[in-house]
C-alpha positions as CSV (number, residue, x, y, z in Angstrom):
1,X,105.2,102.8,67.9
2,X,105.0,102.0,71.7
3,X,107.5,99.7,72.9
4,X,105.5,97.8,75.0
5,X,102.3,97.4,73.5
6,X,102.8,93.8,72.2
7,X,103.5,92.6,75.4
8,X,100.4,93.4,76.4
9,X,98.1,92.1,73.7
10,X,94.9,90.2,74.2
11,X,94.5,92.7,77.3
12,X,92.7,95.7,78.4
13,X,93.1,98.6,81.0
14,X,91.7,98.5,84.3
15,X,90.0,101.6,83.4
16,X,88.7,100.2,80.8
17,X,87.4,97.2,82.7
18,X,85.9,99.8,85.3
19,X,84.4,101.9,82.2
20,X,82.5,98.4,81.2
21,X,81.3,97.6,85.1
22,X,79.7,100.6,85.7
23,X,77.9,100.7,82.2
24,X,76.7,97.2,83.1
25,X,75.1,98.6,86.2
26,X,73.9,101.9,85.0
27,X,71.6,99.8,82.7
28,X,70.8,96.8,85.1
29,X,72.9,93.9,84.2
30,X,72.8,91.8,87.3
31,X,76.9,91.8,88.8
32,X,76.2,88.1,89.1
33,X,76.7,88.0,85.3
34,X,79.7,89.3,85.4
35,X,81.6,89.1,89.0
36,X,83.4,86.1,88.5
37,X,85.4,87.1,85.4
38,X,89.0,87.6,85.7
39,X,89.9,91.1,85.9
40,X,86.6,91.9,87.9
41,X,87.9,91.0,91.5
42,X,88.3,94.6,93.2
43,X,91.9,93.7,93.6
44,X,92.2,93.9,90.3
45,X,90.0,96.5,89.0
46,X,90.5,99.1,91.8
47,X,94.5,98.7,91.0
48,X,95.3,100.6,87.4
49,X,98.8,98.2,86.9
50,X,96.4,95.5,86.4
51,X,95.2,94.8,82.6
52,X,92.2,92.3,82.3
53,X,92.2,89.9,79.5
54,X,89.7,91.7,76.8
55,X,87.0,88.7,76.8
56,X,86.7,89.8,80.1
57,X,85.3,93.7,78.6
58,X,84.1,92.2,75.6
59,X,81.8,88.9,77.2
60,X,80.3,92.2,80.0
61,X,79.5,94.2,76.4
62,X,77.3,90.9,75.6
63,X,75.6,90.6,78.2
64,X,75.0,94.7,78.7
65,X,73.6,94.2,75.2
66,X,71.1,91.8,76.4
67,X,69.5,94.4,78.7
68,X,69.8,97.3,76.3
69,X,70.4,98.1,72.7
70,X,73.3,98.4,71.6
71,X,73.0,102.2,71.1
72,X,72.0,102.6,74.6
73,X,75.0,101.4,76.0
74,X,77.3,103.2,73.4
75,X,75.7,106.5,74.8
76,X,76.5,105.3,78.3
77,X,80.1,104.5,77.5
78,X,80.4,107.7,75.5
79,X,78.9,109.7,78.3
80,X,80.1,108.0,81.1
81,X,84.0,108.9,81.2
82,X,85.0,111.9,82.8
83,X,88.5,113.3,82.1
84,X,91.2,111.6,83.6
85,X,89.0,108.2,83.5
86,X,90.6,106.9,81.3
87,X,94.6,108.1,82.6
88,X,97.3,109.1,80.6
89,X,95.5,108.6,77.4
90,X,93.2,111.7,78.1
91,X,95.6,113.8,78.9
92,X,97.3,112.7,75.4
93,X,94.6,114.3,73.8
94,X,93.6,117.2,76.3
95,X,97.6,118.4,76.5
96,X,98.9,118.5,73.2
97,X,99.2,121.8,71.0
98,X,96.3,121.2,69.1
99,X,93.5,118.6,69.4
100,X,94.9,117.1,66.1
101,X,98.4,116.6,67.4
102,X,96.5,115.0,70.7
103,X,94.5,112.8,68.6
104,X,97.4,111.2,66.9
105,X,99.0,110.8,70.2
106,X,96.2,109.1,71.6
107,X,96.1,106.8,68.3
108,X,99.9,105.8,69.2
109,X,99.6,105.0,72.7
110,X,96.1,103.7,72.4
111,X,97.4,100.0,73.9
112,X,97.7,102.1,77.5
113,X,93.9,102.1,77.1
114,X,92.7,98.6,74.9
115,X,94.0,95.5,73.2
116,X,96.8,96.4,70.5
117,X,96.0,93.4,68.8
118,X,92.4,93.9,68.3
119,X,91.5,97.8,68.1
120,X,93.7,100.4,66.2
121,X,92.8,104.3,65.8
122,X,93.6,105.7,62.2
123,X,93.7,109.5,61.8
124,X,93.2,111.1,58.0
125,X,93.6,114.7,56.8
126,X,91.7,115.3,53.5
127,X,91.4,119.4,52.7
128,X,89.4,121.1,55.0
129,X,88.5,117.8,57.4
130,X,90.2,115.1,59.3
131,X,88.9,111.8,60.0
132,X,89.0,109.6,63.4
133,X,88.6,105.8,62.0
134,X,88.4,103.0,65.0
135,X,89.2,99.4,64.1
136,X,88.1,97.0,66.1
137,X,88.4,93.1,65.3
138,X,87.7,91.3,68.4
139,X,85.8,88.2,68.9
140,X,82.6,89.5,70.2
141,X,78.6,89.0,69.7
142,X,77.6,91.3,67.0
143,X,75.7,93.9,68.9
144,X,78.5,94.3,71.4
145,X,80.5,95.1,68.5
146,X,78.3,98.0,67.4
147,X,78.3,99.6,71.1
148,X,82.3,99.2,71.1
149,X,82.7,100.7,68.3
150,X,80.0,103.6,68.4
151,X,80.9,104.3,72.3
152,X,84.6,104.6,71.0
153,X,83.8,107.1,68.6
154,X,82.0,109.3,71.3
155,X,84.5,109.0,73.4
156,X,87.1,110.3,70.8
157,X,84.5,113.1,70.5
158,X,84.6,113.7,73.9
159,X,88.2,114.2,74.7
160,X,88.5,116.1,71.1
161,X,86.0,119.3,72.6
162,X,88.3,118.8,76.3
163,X,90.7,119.9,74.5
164,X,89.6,122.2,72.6
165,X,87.1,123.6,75.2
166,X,84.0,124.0,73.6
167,X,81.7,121.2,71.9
168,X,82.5,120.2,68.8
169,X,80.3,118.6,66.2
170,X,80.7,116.1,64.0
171,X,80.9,117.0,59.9
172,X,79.5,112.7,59.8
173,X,79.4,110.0,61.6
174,X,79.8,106.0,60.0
175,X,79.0,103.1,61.4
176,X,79.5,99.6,60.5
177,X,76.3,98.6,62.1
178,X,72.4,98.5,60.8
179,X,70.4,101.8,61.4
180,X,68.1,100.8,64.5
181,X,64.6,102.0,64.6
182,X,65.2,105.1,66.9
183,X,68.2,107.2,66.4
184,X,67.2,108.6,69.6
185,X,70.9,107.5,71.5
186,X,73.1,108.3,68.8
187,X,72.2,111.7,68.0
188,X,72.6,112.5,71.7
189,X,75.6,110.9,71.3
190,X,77.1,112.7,68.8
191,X,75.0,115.7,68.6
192,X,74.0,115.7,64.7
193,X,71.7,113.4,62.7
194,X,74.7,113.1,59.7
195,X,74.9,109.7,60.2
196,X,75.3,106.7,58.1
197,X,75.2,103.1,58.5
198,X,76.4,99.8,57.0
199,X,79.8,101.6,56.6
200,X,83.1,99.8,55.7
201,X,85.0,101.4,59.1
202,X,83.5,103.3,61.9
203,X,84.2,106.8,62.2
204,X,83.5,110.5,63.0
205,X,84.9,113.2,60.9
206,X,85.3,117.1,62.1
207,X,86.7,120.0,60.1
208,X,90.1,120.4,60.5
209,X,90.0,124.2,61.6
210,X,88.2,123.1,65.0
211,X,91.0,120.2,65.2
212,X,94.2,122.9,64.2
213,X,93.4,125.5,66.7
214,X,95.3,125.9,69.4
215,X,94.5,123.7,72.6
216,X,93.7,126.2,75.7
217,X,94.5,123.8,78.3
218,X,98.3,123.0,76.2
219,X,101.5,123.1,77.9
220,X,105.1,123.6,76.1
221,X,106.8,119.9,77.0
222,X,103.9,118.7,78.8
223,X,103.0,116.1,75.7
224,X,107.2,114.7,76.2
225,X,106.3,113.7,80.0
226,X,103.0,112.5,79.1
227,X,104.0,110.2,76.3
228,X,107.6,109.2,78.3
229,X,104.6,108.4,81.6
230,X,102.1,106.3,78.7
231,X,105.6,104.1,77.9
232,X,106.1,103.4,81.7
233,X,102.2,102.5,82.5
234,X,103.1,99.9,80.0
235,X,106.2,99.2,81.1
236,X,104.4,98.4,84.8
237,X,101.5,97.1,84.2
238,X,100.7,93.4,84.7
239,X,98.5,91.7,82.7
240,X,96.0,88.7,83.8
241,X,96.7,86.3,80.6
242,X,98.0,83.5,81.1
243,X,96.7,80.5,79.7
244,X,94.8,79.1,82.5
245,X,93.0,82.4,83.3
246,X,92.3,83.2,79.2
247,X,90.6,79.6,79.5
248,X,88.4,80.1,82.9
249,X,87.6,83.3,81.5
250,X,86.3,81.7,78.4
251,X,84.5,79.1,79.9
252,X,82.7,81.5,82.6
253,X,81.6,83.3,79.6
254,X,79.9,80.6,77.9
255,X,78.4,79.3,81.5
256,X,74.5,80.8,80.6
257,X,72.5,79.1,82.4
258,X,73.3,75.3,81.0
259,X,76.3,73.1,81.0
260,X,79.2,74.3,79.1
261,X,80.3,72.4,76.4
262,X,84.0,71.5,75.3
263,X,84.0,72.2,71.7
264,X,82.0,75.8,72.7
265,X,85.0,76.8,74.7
266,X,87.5,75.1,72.0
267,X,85.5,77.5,69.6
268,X,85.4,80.9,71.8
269,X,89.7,79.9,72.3
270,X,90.1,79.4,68.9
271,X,91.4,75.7,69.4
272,X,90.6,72.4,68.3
273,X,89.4,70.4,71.4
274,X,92.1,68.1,71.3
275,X,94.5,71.1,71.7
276,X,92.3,72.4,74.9
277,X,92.2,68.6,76.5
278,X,96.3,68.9,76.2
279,X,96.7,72.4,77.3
280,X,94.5,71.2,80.6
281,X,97.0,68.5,81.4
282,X,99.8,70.6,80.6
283,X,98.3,72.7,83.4
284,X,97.5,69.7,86.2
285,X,93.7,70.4,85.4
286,X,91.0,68.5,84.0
287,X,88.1,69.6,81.6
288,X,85.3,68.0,84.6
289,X,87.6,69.7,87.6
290,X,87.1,73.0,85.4
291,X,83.4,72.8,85.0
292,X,82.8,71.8,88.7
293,X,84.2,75.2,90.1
294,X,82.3,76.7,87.5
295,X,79.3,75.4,88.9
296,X,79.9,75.6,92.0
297,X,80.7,79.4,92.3
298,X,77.7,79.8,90.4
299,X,75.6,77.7,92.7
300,X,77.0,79.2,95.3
301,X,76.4,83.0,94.1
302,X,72.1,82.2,93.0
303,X,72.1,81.3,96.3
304,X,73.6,83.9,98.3
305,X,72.7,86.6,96.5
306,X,69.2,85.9,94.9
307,X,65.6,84.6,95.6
308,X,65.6,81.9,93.5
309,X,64.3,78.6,94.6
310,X,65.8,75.4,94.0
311,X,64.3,74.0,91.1
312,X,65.6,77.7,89.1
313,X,68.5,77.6,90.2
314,X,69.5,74.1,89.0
315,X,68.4,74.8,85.6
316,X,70.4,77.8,85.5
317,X,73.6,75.7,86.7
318,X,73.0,72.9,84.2
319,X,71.7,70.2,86.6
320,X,68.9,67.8,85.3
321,X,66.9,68.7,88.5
322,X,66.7,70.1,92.1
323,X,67.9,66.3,93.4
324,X,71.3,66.9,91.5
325,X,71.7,70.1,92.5
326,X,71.5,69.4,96.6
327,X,73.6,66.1,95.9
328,X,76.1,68.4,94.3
329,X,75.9,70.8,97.6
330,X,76.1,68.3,99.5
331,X,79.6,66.7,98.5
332,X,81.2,70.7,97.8
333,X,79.6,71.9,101.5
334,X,78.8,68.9,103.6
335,X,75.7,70.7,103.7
336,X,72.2,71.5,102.3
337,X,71.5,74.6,99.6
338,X,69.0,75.9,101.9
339,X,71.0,76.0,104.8
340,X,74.1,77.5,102.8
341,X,71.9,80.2,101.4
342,X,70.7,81.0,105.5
343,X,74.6,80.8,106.6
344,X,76.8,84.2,106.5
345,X,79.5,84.4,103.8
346,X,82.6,83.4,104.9
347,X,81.8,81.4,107.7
């Protein structure tokens, strides 16, 4: 068991995080959707000690499955990562002896890469084939689920053939999810139509010959430094969860174009709304100071970086009408919307 892992739970990887950014681009989620999330900044992405919380990955999976199914962006996730992407986990796998030996240390350091207290990786010899099962129990939307969980098992997939150095093919595939009408993405994910659906667990079994041959690209030792380097990632890494940030990251994500609601964000935190009320004066804030920055970032970002006219705009922020909106501009700017969206950032 990794040391560290609990110290890190309700968090993911900056790589991970960067993984879910460019898939949102690749298939033409606006950033605006996402930018203000905590984790996102480029300080924080662009710097692998940093671990953003895992609402921040999970709410960009939503959204990413509002542009595309859910299939789609499992492909991209699958497809996306090239080796090393994803740090000392890769090499985990790609290193070992065998590809079996570097699955099962990628199962137990899988917290350098996601949340340990949402996603485990479960490894099962029976005869002549071994299974790769990936729990994941996270709070998220139901078709971001699916593309978690069927991206995962690509990826797994993936980093299996690395190391053994030719594709390998999955004996099955399960997923938890419905069949959707075109298998199209998933058997270019996983290059076989032996799927099935509605499963209890997701997972992707190969024979275990192909998973007990030796590993071309294995070192003697090299697995010791690797899994000795995975402990000290941990060790170093900071993670972006405390309470106030778990909460602003909530309530950004539930900030879709109306006003957010306190028992909606008491709901996505898992508290009652008297708890949240208390936890906000515990932390010198109020519920209306909250909401405000919200909007006004969010204001402030339509404007900038889109078309939009007025009258959009305020309905997207939650205003009753364009008159609220340059009243609210007004008292945050000193100014008027259309002459913030004309003035250069920063000044």
């Amino acid at each position: 068991m990794v040391s560290q892992a609990q110290t890190h739970r309700g968090t993911n990887s900056a790589a991970l995080t960067r993984l879910s950014v460019n898939a949102a681009r690749m298939l033409g989620v606006p950033a605006s959707g996402y930018a203000q999330l905590l984790g996102v900044a480029p300080e924080h992405l662009d710097d692998d000690r940093y671990r953003a919380p895992a609402a921040t990955t999970n709410r960009i999976a939503e959204l990413t499955t509002g542009h595309a199914h859910w299939s789609e962006l499992a492909l991209v996730l699958a497809q996306q990562p090239g080796l090393g992407t994803l740090g000392v986990w890769d090499y985990l796998i790609t290193s070992a002896r065998t590809p079996l030996e570097g699955i099962r240390d990628a199962a137990a350091y899988l917290a350098t890469v996601v949340d340990p207290a949402t996603d485990t990786l479960h490894i099962a010899e029976d005869g002549g084939q071994v299974t790769v099962t990936h729990h994941n129990r996270a709070d998220v939307a139901h078709e971001a689920a699916n593309a978690i969980r069927a991206g995962a098992l690509g990826i797994y997939q993936r980093r299996l053939s690395d190391a053994a150095q030719r594709h390998l093919v999955p004996v099955r595939v399960t997923l938890t999810a419905r069949a959707p009408r075109r298998l199209g993405s998933l058997t270019e994910l996983y290059g076989t139509r032996a799927i099935a659906f509605e499963a209890p667990a997701s997972s992707v079994t190969f024979l275990a010959a192909d998973l007990r041959a030796p590993a071309p690209r294995a070192q003697p030792g090299l697995s010791a430094v690797l899994r000795s380097h995975a402990e000290q990632s941990l060790a170093a890494a900071i993670p972006l969860h405390n309470w106030l940030d778990l909460f602003r990251t909530a309530l950004a994500s539930v900030h879709d174009g109306a006003a957010p609601t306190l028992p909606a964000v008491a709901q996505r935190m898992n508290l009652s709304t008297r708890t949240l009320q208390r936890r906000l004066d515990e932390h010198a804030t109020t519920w209306s100071h909250e909401v405000e920055t919200v909007r006004r970032a969010h204001v402030t970002r339509l404007l900038r970086t889109t078309d939009l006219g007025i009258d959009a705009i305020a309905a997207r922020s939650g205003y009753a009408d364009a008159r609220a909106l340059r009243r609210a501009v007004q008292r945050w700017y000193g100014t008027t919307p259309h002459a913030l969206r004309q003035a250069p950032e920063g000044g």
